[in-house]
N, C-alpha and C positions, 0 to 999 in steps of 0.2 A: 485576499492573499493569492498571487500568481505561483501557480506550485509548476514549472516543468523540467524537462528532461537535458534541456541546452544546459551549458555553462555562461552564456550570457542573452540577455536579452536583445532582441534585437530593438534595433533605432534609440534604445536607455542607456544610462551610465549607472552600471555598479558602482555605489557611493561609500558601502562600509559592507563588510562581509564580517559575521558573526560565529561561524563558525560551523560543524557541524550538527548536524536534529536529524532524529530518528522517530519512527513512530513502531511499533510492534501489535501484532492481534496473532492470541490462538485460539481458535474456535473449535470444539470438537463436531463433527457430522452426528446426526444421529443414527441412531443403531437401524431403525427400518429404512429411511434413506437408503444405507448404509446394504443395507439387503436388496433393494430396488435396482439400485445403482449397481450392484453387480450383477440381475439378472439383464439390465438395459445392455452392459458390458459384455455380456452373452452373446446376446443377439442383433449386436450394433448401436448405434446412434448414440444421442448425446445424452449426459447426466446432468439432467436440469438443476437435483439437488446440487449437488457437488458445486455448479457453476454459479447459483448464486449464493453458500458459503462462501465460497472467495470472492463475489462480490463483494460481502458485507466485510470477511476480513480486512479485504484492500483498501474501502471504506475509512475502517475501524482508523486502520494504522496511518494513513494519509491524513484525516483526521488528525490524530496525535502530533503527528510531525508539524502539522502547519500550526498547532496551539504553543509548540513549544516554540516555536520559531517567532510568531505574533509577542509570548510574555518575553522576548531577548530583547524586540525591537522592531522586526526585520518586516517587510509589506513585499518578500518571496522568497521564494526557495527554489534555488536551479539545483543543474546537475542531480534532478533526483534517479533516484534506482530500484524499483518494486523488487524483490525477491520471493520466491515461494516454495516453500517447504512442506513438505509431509513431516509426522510425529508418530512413533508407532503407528497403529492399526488405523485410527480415525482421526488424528489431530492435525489442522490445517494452520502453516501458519504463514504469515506474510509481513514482509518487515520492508518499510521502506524509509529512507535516508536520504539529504542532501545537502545541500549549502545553504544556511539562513542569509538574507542578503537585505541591503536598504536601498531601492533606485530609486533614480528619478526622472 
């Protein structure tokens, strides 16, 4: 499944456009991360935790999108769009969307 960010592929022809797919993940952090991650926040640099929950959300939801797209028909998805979101205190969410498509 070619998942990207264009509206068209280059040197292919969009042959049937399916519509829109979405994939969704909320992952909560855990609570000592969650503690760590604010003393790093302290005194500089990066929160490793943090940064691979949202790997695995972006993951998750990317995932989703391209299975819903695969059972319609579709062998890609353009025009997609990651989003990321915070949830109260610890909840990470990432949602990404785009156009299921059939090229050739």
């Amino acid at each position: 499944m070619l998942v990207i960010t264009t509206p068209n592929i280059e040197g292919k022809r969009i042959t049937k456009y399916y519509g829109l797919v979405s994939g969704e993940a909320i992952l909560g952090a855990n609570i000592f991360r969650d503690f760590f991650a604010g003393i790093r926040d302290i005194v500089g640099g990066r929160s490793a935790a943090y940064e691979e929950e949202l790997r695995k959300a972006k993951a998750i939801a990317v995932k989703e999108m391209e299975e819903l797209a695969q059972a319609m028909g579709a062998n890609a998805v353009v025009a997609v769009d990651i989003d990321y979101e915070t949830i109260g205190q610890s909840m990470l969410m990432v949602t990404a969307c785009g156009t299921a498509v059939y090229f050739e």
